[in-house]
C-alpha positions as CSV (number, residue, x, y, z in Angstrom):
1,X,0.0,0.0,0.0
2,X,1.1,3.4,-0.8
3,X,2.3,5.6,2.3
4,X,0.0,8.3,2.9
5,X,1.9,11.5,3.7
6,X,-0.6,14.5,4.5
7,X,2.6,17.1,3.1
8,X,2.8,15.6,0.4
9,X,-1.1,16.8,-1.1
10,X,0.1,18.3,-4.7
11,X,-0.7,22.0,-6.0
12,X,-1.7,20.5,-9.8
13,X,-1.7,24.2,-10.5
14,X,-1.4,23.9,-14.4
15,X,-3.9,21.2,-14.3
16,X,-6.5,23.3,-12.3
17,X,-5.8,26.3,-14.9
18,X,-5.9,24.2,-17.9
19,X,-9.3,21.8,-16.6
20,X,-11.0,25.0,-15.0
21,X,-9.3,27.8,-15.6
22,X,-8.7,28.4,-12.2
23,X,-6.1,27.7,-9.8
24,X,-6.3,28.2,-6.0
25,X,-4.1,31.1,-4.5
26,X,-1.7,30.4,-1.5
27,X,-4.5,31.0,1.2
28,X,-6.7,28.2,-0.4
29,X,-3.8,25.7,-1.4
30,X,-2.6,26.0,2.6
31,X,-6.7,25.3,3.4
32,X,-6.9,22.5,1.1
33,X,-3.5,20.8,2.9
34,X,-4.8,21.4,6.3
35,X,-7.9,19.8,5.3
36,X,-6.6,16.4,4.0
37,X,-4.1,16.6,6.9
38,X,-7.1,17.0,9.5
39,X,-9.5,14.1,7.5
40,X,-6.6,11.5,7.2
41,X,-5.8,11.8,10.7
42,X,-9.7,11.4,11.3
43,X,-10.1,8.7,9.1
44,X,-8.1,6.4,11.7
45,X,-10.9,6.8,14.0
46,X,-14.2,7.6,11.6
47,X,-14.9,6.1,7.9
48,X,-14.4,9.7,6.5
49,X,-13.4,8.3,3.1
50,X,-11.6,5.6,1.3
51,X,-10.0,8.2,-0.8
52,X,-6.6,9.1,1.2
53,X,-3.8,8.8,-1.5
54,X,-2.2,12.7,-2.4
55,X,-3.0,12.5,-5.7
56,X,-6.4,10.7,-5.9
57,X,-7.5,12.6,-2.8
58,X,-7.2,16.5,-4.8
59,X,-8.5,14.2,-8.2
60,X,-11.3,12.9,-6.2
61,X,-12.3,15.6,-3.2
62,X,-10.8,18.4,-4.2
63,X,-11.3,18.9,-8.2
64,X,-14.4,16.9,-8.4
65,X,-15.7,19.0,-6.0
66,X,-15.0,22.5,-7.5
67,X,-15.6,20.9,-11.0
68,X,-19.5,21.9,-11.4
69,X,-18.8,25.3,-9.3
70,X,-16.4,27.6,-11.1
71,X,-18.6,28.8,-13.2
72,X,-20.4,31.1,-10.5
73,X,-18.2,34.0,-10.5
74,X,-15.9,34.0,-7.7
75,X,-15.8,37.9,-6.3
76,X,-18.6,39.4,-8.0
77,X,-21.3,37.0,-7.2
78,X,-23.7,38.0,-4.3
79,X,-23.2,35.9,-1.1
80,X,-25.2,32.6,-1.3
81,X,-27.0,30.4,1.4
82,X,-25.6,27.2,0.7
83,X,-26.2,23.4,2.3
84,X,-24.3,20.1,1.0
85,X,-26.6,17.1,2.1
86,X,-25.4,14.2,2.9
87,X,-21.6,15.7,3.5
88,X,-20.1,12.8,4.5
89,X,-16.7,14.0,4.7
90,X,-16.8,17.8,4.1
91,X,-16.9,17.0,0.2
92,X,-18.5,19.0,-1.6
93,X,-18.9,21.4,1.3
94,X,-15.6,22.1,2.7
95,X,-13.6,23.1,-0.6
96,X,-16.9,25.2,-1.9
97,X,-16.4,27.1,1.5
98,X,-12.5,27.6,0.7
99,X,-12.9,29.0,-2.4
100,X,-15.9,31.1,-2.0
101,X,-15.6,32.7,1.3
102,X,-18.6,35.1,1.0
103,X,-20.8,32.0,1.5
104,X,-22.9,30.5,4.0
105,X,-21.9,26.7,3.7
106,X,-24.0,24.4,5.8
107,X,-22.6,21.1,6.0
108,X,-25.8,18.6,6.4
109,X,-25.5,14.8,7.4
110,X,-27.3,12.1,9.6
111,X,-23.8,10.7,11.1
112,X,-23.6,12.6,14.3
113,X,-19.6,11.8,14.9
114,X,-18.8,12.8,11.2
115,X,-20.7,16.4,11.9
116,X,-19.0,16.4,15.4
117,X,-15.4,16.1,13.2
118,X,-16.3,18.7,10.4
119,X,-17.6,21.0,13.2
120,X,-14.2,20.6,14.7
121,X,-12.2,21.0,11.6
122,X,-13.8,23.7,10.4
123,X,-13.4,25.5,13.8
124,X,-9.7,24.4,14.1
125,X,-8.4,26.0,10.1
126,X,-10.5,28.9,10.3
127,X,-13.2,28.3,7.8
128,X,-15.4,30.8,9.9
129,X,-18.3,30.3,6.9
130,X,-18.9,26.8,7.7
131,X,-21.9,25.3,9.7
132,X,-23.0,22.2,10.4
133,X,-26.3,20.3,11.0
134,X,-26.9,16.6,12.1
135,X,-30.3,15.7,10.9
136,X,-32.3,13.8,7.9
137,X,-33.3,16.0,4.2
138,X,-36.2,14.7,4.3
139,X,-36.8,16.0,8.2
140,X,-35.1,19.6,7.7
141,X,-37.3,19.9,4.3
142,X,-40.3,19.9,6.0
143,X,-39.2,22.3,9.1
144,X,-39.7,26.2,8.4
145,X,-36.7,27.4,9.0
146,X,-34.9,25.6,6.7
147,X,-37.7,24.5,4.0
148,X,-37.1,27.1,0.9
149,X,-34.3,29.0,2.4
150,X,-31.7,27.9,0.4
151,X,-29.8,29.8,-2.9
152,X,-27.7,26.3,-3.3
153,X,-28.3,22.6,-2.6
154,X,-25.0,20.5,-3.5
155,X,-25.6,16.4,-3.3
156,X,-23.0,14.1,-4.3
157,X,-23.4,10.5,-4.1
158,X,-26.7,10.7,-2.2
159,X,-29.1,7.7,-4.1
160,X,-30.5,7.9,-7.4
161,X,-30.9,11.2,-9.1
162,X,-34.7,11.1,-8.0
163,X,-34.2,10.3,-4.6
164,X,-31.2,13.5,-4.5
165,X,-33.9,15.6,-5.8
166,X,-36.3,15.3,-3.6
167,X,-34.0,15.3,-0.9
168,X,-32.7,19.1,-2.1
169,X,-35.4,20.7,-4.4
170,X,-37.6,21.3,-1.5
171,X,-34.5,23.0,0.6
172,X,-34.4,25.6,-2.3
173,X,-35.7,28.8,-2.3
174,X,-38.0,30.1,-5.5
175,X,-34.8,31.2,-8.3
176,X,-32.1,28.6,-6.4
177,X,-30.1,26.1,-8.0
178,X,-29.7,22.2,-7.0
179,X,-26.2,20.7,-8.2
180,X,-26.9,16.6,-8.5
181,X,-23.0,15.5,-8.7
182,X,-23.6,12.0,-10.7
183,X,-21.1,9.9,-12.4
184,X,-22.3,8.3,-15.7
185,X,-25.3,10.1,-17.0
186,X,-27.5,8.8,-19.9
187,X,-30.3,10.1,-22.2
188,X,-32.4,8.4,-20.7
189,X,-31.5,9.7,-17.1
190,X,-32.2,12.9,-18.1
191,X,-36.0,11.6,-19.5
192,X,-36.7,10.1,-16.3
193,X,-35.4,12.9,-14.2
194,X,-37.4,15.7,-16.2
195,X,-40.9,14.7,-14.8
196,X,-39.4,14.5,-11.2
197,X,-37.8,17.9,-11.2
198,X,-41.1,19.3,-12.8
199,X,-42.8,17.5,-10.0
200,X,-40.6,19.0,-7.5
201,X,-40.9,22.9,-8.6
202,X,-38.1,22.5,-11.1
203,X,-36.5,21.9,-14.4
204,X,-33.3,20.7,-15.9
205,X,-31.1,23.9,-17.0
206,X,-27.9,22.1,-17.7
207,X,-26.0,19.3,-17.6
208,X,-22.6,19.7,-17.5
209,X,-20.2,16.3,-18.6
210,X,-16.8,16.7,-17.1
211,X,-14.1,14.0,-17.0
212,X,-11.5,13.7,-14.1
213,X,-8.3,14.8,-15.1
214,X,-6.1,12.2,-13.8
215,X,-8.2,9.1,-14.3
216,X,-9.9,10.1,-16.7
217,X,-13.1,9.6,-15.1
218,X,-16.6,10.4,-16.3
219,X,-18.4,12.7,-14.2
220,X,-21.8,15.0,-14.6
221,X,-23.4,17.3,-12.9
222,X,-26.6,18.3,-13.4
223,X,-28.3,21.8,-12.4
224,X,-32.0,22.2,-11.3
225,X,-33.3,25.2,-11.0
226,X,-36.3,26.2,-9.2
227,X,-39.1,27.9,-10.4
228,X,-42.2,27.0,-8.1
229,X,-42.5,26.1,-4.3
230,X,-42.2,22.3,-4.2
231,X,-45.7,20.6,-3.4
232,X,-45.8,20.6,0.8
233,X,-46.1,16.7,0.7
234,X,-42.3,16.8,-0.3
235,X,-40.1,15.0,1.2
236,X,-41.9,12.1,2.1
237,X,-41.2,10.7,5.5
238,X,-37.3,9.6,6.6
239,X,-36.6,6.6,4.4
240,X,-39.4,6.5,1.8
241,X,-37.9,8.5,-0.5
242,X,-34.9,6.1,-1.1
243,X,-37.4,2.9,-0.8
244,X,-40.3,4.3,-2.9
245,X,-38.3,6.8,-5.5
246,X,-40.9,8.9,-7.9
């Protein structure tokens, strides 16, 4: 097995410009090392990942989590109120909050001791915009305060695409946006996945098809936005969504 050395997490600056067009300044490239430092230390005592290896690590957490985002504008855009459900590990959460410090990133999951850990890490780096939250979608969907309230709903690796919308779409306020992080994606996806968003207060207003740049993985992701207030009988109760999908 490899030796994982948290030092050694690469910059991959001219693959970030030539991929995305971006590349993360010192500030954020010092973030990004303290966080795969603070989650591979974690990981001996929590299942954070699988993922630990320098390279796949930034392939896999970093760039495939800042793959469907750089297209907001990173200064000019006005700040956002943002949740990642089902966090797991921080991804896509944590680097979104690194890179777009004007946001409101609320880190959702039902693991209490992987919240407990984010909480901490976020404290400990400095990532003042973070939050955290240990509870259900399909609970905090249905409660006021969080029901609507969103701009951005990030899901990666949450179910089926229906089961991820109905977990986010009703989190969204009227105008917001839903990013489904999927891996393959086919035409037929998108067919079944039109009359669920619709369903939900949504539509399909892009897919975006990216491929990882060291692996040379497929990925997609796939952007709802919301135009109507989801019907109030979404989401169905804690676990029907994922056992009776629409």
């Amino acid at each position: 097995m490899r030796e994982t050395n948290p030092e050694n997490l690469p910059e991959m600056s001219e693959i970030w410009q030539k991929t995305l067009q971006w590349q993360p300044n010192n500030r954020q490239q010092q973030y990004f090392i303290q966080i795969y430092q603070e989650i591979i230390q974690g990981n001996r005592k929590l299942n954070l990942t699988r993922i630990t290896s320098p390279e796949e690590f930034w392939e896999k957490h970093l760039w495939d989590s800042l793959a469907g985002l750089l297209d907001f504008p990173l200064d000019t855009h006005p700040k956002l109120n943002v949740i990642d459900i089902g966090t797991g590990g921080g991804f896509p959460g944590l680097p979104m909050a690194v890179v777009f410090p004007h946001w409101q990133v609320t880190l959702l999951d039902s693991t209490r001791k992987k919240i407990a850990f984010l909480s901490n890490l976020a404290s400990k780096i400095g990532l003042t915009n973070v939050k955290t939250l240990v509870a259900r979608a399909e609970v905090i969907g249905q409660q006021l305060q969080h029901r609507e309230t969103y701009d951005l709903a990030t899901i990666r690796a949450v179910g089926t695409a229906s089961v991820c919308a109905e977990y986010a779409l009703p989190l969204v306020k009227l105008g917001g946006l839903a990013i489904l992080y999927r891996g393959h994606w086919q035409a037929e996806d998108t067919e079944a996945l039109e009359s669920v968003a619709s369903e939900l207060g949504s539509k399909i207003e892009a897919i975006a098809a990216l491929t990882t740049p060291i692996t040379h993985s497929i990925r997609h992701c796939i952007y709802l936005r919301k135009h109507s207030p989801t019907p109030k009988q979404y989401p169905r109760a804690v676990g029907v969504p994922n056992q009776q999908p629409l």
